[in-house]
N, C-alpha and C positions, 0 to 999 in steps of 0.2 A: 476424690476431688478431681477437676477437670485442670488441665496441664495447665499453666498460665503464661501469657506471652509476655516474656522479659527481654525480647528482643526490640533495642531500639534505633539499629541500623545494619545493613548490611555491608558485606564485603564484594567487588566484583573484579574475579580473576581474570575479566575483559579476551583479547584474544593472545596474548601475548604477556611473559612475566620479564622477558628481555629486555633488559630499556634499549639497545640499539634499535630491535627491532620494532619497539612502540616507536621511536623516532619515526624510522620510515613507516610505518603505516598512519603516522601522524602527517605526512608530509601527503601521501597518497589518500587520504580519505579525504584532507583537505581541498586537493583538487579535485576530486569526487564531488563534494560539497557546493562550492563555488562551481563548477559544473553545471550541477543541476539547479542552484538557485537561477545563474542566466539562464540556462537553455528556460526552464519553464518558463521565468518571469517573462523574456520575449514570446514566450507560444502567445501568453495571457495577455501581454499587452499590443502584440498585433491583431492579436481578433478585438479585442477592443475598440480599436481604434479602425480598424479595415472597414468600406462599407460593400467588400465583398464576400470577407467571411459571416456571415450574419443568418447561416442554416444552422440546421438544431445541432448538426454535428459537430460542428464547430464550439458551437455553446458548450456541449458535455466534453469537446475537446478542453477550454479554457478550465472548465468547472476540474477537468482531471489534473490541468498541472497545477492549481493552485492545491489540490489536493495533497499532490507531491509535493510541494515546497511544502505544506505546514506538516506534513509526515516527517521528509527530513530535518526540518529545523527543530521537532520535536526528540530526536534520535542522536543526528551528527553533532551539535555543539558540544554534546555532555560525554559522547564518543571521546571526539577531538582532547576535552581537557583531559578526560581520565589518562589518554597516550602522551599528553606534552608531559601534565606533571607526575602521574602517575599516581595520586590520590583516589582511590576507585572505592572510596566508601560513599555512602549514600544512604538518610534517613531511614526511618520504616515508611512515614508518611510520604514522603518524595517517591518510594519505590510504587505505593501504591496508585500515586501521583501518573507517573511515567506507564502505568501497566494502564491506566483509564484511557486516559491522552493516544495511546499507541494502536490500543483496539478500536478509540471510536474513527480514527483516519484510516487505521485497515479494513474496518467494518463497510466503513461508505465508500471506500474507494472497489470493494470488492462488490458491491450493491452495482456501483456506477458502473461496471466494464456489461455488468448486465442490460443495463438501460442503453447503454453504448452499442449492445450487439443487437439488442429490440429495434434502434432507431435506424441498422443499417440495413434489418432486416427489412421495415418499413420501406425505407426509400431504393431499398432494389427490389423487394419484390410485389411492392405496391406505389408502382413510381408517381401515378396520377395523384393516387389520394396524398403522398408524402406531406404535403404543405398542410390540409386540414386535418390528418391524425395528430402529426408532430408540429403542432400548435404553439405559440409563446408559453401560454398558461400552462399545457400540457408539461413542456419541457421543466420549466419551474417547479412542477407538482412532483417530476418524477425524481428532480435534484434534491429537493427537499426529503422526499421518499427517502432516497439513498443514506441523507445525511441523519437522520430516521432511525434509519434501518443501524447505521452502523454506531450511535448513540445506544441504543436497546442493547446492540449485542455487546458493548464497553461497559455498560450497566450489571447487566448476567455477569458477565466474566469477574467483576470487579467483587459485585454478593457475592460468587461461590467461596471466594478467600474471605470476606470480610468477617471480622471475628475469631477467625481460628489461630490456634495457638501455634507459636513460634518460640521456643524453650531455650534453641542451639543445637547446632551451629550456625553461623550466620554468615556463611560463607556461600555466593550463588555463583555458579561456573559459566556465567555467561557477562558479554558486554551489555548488557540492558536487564530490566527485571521484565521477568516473562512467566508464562502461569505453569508449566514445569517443572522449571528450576526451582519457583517459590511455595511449589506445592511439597516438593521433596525434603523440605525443611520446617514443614509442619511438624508438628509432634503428637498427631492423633492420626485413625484411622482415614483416610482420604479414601474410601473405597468410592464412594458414594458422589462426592468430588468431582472425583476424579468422570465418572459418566456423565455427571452433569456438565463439564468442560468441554470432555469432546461430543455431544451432543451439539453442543451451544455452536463452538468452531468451527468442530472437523464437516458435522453436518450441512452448515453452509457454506463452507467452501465446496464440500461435493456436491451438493443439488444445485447450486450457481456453474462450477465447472461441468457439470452435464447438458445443463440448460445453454450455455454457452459453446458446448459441442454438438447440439441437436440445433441451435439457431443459424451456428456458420456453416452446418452441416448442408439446411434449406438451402444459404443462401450461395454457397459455392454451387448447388446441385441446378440452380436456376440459373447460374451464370456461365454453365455449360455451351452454351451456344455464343458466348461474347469471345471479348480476345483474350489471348492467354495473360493480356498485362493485368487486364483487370479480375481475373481470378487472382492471378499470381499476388498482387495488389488486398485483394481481399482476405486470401490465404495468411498473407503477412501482417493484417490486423487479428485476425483469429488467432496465430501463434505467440502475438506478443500481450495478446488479453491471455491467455490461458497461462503465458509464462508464469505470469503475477498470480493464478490462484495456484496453481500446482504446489510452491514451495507452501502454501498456507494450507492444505490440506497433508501435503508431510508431516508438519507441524504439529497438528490437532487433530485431523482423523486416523488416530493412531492410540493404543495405549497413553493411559498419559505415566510415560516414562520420560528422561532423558536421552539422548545420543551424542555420538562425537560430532554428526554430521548438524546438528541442530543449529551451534554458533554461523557453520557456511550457511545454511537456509535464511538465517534470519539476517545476514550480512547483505545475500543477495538481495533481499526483499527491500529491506531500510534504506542500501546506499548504492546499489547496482542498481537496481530496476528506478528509480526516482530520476536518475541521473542519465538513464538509455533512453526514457520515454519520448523526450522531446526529439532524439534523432530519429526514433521511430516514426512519430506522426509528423514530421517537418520536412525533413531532407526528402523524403519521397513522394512529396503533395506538391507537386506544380503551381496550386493556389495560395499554400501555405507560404511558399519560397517566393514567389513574385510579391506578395502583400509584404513580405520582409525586406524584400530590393526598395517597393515603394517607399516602404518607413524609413527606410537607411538613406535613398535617394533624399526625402524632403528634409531627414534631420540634417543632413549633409549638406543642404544647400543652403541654409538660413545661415 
């Protein structure tokens, strides 16, 4: 007979069993949190409302922080409670809940740094045509794409467990359910699984991070003869697109085992990088920060 799954919630050992120290990391995440909800939600509602920001860039810039706020909000509230109160159980159904919701925001958001690095390739190394490639409709089709893209791969991820049997223990060693940890508490052969996981994953976070080191490869290699700001400039969006796939291919293009290192990976990913992004594309965009003086100027003024 086939194992039967009698498990109807789990337990999550989070990152800490210390309660001082969930305090402070309750008090740190929190500003973490609140962080990144402002920093984005101004990126998204200064491009909004600017009628200077109004290029595709911009667009796939807003379309990225709204991304990251519904990533984090997805991730950090359920963080936060489990550190105040320290209750760290969680349904079967919720867990599978939370594993849907997590892939389809990492899926598209990791789709969208591609289209991000396509449109920059666009307008540096095809400056005339930029305006009729990178279209309204264009731009929509490809946001859509992403949101697409990273839907299908939330879908895979969520079959490849669906169905399989959970016996006990029901103990997962991480602060979120994630397809590892909950593979590892199967109680059948996961060979087979286990390839179709990192197939699904690890696979496109690699062909997206290659794709994205052979685009800003071009696009640094034609910007040789400009000034060192704007390489330096361009360099610095290439390193903070790659940031965000690298831990994801740690992750997934890997055995599917557990690590120690996997809880820091997936911390960076959920509540560091959601939270950097807007000092990334804001503080160092001239356009970005004056349309922010503007809004602050006329809110100021009324």
């Amino acid at each position: 007979m086939e194992p039967r799954n009698n498990v109807t919630y789990f337990i999550l050992l989070g990152l800490t069993q210390n309660p001082k120290e969930q305090k402070v990391l309750f008090v740190m995440f929190l500003l973490f949190y609140i962080l990144t909800l402002l920093g984005n939600l101004l990126i998204v509602v200064t491009i909004s409302v600017s009628k200077t920001l109004n290029s595709p860039m911009y667009f796939f810039l807003a379309s990225l922080s709204f991304m990251d706020m519904a990533y984090s909000s997805s991730i950090s509230p359920r963080l936060l409670s489990d550190l105040f109160f320290g209750e760290n159980t969680i349904s079967f159904e919720s867990c599978r809940t939370y594993l849907f919701i997590e892939h389809i925001f990492v899926g598209s958001e990791v789709f969208l740094l591609l289209v991000m690095a396509c449109d920059h390739y666009v307008a540096i190394c095809r400056p005339l045509h930029y305006l009729v490639i990178m279209r309204q409709r264009v731009c929509v089709v490809l946001l859509v794409v992403s949101w697409v893209g990273g839907f299908l791969h939330s879908v895979i991820q969520l079959g490849t467990i669906y169905g399989l049997p959970f016996c006990g223990p029901n103990v997962i060693d991480h602060f979120t359910c994630d397809m590892y940890p909950l593979l590892k508490l199967v109680c059948t052969d996961t060979y087979v699984i286990d390839i179709l996981v990192v197939a699904n994953g690890g696979l496109i976070c690699t062909i997206v991070f290659l794709l994205l080191l052979i685009s800003y490869g071009v696009i640094l290699r034609s910007l040789k003869n400009l000034s060192q700001e704007g390489r330096w400039k361009a360099l610095q969006t290439c390193v903070s697109h790659i940031t965000v796939v690298v831990p994801c291919i740690f992750m997934y293009a890997r055995p599917a085992k557990t690590f120690s290192i996997d809880k820091s990976l997936s911390m960076f990913s959920t509540v560091i990088t959601p939270m950097l992004n807007p000092l990334i594309y804001s503080l160092r965009n001239s356009e970005m920060t004056n349309a922010m003086k503007k809004l602050w100027r006329k809110n100021a003024g009324r």
